[in-house]
C-alpha positions as CSV (number, residue, x, y, z in Angstrom):
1,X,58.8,4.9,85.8
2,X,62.5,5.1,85.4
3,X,63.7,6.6,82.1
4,X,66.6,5.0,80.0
5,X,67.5,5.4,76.1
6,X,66.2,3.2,73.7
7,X,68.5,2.0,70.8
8,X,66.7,3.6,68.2
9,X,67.3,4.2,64.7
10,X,69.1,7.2,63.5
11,X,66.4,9.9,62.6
12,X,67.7,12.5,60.7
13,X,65.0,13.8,59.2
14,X,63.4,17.3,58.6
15,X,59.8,16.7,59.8
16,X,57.1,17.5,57.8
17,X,53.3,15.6,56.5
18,X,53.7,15.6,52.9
19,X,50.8,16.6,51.1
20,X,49.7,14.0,48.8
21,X,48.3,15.1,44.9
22,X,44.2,14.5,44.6
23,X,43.0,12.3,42.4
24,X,42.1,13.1,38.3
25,X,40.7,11.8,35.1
26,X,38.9,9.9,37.6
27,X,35.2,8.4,36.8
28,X,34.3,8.8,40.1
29,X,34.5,6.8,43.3
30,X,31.7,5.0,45.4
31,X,28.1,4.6,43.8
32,X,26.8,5.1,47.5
33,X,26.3,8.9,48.4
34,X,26.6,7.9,52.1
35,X,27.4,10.4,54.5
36,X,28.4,8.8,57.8
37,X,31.4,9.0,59.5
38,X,32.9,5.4,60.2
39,X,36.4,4.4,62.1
40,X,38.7,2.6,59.3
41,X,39.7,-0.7,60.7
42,X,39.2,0.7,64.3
43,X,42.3,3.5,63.8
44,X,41.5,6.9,62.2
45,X,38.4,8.5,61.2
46,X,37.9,9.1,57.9
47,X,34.7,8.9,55.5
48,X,34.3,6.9,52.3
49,X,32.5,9.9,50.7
50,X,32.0,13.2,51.5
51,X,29.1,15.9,50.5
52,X,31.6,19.3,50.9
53,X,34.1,19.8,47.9
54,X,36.6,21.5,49.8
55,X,36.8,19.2,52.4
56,X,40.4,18.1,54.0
57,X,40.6,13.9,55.4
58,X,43.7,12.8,56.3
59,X,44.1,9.0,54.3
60,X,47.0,6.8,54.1
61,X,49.3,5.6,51.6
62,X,51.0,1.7,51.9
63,X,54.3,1.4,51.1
64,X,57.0,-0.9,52.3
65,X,59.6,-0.9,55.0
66,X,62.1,-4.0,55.6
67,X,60.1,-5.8,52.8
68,X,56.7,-5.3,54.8
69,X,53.6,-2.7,54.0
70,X,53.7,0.5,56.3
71,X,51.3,3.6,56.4
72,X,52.4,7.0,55.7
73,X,50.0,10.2,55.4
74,X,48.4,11.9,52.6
75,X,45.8,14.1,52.3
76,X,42.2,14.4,50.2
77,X,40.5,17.0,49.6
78,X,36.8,16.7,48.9
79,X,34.6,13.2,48.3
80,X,37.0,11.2,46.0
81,X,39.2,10.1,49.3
82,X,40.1,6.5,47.4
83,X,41.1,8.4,44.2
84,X,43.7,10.8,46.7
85,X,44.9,7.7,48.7
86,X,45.7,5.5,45.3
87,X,47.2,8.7,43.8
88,X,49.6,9.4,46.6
89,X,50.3,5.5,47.0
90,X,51.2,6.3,42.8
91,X,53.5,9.3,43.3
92,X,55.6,7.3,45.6
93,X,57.3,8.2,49.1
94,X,58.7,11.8,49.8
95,X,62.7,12.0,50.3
96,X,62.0,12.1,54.1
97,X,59.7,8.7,53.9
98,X,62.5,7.3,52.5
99,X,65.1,8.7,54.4
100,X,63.6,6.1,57.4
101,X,63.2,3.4,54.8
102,X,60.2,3.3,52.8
103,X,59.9,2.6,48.9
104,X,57.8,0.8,46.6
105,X,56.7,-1.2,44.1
106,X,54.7,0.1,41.8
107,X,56.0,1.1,39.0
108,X,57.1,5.3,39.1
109,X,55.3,5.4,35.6
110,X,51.7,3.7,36.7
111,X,48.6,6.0,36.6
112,X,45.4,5.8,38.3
113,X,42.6,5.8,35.4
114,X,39.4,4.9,37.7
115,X,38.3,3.8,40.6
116,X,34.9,2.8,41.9
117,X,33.3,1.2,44.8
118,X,30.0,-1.1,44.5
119,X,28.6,-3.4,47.1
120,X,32.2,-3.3,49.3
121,X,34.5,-4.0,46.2
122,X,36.3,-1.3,44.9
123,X,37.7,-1.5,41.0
124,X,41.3,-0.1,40.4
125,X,41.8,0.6,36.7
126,X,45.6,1.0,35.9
127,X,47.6,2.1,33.7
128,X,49.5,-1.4,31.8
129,X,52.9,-0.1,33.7
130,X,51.2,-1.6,37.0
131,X,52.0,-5.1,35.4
132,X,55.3,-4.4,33.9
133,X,58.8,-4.9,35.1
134,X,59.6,-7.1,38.4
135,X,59.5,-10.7,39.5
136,X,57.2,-12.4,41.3
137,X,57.8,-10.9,45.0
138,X,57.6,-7.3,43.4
139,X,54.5,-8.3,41.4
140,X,52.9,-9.1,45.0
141,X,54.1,-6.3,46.7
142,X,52.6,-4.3,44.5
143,X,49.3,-5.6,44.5
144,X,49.0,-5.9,48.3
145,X,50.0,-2.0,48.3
146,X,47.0,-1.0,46.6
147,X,45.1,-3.6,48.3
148,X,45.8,-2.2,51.7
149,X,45.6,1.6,50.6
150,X,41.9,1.0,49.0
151,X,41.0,-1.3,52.4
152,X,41.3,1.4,54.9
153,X,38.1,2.7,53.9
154,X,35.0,1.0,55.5
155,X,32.8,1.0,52.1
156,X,35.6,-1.0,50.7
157,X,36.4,-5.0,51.8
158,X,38.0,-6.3,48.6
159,X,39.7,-4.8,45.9
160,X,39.7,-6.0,41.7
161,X,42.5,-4.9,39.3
162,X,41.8,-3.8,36.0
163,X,44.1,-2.4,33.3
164,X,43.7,-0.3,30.6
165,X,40.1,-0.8,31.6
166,X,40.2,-4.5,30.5
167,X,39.7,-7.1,34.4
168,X,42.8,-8.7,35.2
169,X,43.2,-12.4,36.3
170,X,46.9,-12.9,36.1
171,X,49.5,-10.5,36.8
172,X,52.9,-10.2,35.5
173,X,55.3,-12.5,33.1
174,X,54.9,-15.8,36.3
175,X,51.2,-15.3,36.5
176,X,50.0,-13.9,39.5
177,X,46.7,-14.5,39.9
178,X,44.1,-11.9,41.2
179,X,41.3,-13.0,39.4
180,X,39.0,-13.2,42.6
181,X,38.9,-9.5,44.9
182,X,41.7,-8.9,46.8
183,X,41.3,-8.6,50.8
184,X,44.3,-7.4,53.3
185,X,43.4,-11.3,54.6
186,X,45.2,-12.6,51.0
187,X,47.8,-10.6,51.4
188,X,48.6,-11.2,55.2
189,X,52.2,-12.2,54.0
190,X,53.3,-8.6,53.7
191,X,51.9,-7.0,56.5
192,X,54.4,-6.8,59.4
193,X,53.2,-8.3,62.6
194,X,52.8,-5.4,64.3
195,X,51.2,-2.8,62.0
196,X,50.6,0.7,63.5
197,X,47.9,2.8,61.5
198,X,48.3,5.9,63.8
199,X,50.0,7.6,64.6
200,X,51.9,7.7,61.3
201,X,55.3,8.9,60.5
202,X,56.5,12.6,61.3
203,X,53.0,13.3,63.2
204,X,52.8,16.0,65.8
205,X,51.8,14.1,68.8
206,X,50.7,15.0,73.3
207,X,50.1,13.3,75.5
208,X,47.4,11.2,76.0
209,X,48.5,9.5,72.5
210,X,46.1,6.7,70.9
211,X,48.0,4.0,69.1
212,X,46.0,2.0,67.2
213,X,46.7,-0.8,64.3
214,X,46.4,-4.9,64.0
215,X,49.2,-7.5,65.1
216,X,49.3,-11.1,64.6
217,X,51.5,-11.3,67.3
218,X,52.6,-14.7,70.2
219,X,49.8,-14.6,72.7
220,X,48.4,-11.6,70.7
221,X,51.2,-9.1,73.1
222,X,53.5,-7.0,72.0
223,X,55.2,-3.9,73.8
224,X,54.8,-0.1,73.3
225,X,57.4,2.7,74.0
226,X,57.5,6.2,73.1
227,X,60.6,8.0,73.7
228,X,61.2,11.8,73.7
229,X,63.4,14.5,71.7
230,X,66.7,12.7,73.6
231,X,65.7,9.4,73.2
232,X,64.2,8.8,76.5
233,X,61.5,6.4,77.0
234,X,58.5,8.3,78.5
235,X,56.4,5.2,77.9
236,X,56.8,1.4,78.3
237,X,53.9,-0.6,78.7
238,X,52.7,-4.0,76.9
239,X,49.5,-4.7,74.8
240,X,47.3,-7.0,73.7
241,X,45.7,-6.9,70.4
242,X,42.2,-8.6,70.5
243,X,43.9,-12.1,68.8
244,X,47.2,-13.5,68.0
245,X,49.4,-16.4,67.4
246,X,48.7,-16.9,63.5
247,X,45.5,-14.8,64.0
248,X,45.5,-10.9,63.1
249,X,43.7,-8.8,65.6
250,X,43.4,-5.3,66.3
251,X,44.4,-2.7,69.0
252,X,43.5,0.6,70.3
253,X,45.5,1.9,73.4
254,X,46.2,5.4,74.8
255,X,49.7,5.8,76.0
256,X,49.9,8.6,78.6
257,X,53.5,10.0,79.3
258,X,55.0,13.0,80.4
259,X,57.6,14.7,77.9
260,X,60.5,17.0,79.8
261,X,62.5,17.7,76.3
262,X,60.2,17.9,73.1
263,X,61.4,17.2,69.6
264,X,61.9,14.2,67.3
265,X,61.0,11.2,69.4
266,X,59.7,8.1,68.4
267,X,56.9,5.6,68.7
268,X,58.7,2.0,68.8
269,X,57.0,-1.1,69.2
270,X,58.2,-4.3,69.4
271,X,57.5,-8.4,70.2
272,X,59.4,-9.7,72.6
273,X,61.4,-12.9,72.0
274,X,59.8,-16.1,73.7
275,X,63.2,-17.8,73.2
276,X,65.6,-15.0,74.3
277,X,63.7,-12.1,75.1
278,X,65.6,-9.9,72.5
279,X,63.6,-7.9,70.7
280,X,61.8,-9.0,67.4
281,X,59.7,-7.7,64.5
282,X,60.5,-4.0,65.7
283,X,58.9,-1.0,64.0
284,X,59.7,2.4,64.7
285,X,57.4,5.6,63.2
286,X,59.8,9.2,64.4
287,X,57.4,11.3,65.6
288,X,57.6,15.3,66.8
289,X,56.9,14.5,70.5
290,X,56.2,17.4,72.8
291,X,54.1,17.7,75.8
């Protein structure tokens, strides 16, 4: 395959996976002492619970990028994974996750006072500073952040908000209600169209690489490059997710490349226009590429 640049986006960024904090004051997490390993909406393997107390998982945190959720890593340690997710998702993206973007929503003073998981609904208890501050788009945005960063567990479909301990129907000054549990299906406004769960942002990554996420993308097809320390495009292939055109479905691929000068490359996927042909609904995760 002939190799060309790729107009990417600037990435001048000291790589590094931040290390999220773990979770505290916590009442604990799911009322299942289950022990089997499950994939998390068909991308990385992680466990709801966990037996061993010093046990490392990587999880992910949501936060948003061009006004649409995006994935970042954090890191649990022991069985309360949901608790570590929802606290990193609280303390907000490092300097170098928002260098390339990313912020959020919540509210920097929110605190996580409980979580627990019964019969596939988790319970968020919140601080009051969840609800405070912000119109209606950042009242949504914030609520779809913690939905999707409690969802990527597989003991965990739907998500209900409490605050101060007391259930929540209506959010916010305008009202939004979340009375019912939350699914990523409600909320399917503020995912991009292409969402890529892994790799995640500032990974060390080979060759072969799996690239795995949902799209909700024109015939379900969307196309895949990875490009190398100069920019290079060692990989350009399409893919189909398993459903598309006003449909979310999922993806898992294995891109296989060869990488002749390591360093900060990227993984860049993008749909391409049926009008045009220009590129559309682009995401790009920077990525320490090496062979």
């Amino acid at each position: 395959m002939t190799r060309h640049r790729h107009p990417r986006v600037a990435l001048a960024l000291v790589l590094a996976i931040v290390f999220a904090l773990t979770a505290c004051g916590d009442d604990g997490e799911d009322s299942s002492s289950s022990t089997t390993t499950a994939a998390v909406a068909t991308t990385t393997t992680v466990t709801a619970t966990t037996t061993a107390p010093d046990t490392e998982s990587e999880v992910r945190a949501y936060f948003l990028r061009d006004e649409k959720l995006g994935p970042v890593a954090r890191t649990a340690v022991g069985e309360r994974v949901a608790a570590a997710a929802l606290e990193g998702l609280l303390s907000g993206p490092t300097a170098e996750e928002a260098g390339i973007g990313f912020s959020s929503a919540v509210p920097d003073s929110t605190e996580l006072l409980g979580v627990t998981v019964e019969d596939q609904i988790a319970t968020v208890d919140l601080s009051r500073e969840f609800g405070s501050g912000g119109g209606s788009l950042s009242m949504m945005a914030r609520v779809a952040q913690v939905v999707f960063t409690v969802t990527q567990f597989p003991t965990v479909d739907a998500v209900e908000f409490e605050i101060e301990g007391a259930p929540v129907t209506a959010l916010g000054g305008e009202g939004l209600l979340i009375g019912e549990p939350q699914t990523r299906a409600d909320w399917e406004a503020m995912a991009p169209a292409i969402l890529v769960e892994s790799p995640l942002p500032f990974a060390e990554v080979t060759s072969p690489l799996r690239i795995t996420g949902s799209a909700n993308t024109f015939e379900a097809t969307f196309i895949v490059n990875v490009t190398d320390g100069e920019g290079l495009i060692v990989y350009d292939e399409s893919a189909t997710a398993t459903s598309g055109t006003g449909t979310r479905g999922t993806f898992d691929l294995t891109a296989t490349f060869e990488v002749p000068r390591p360093g900060v490359g990227a993984l860049i996927v993008f749909e391409e226009s049926a009008q045009d042909g220009s590129q559309i609904n682009l995401v790009e995760i920077p990525l320490e590429v090496s062979g």
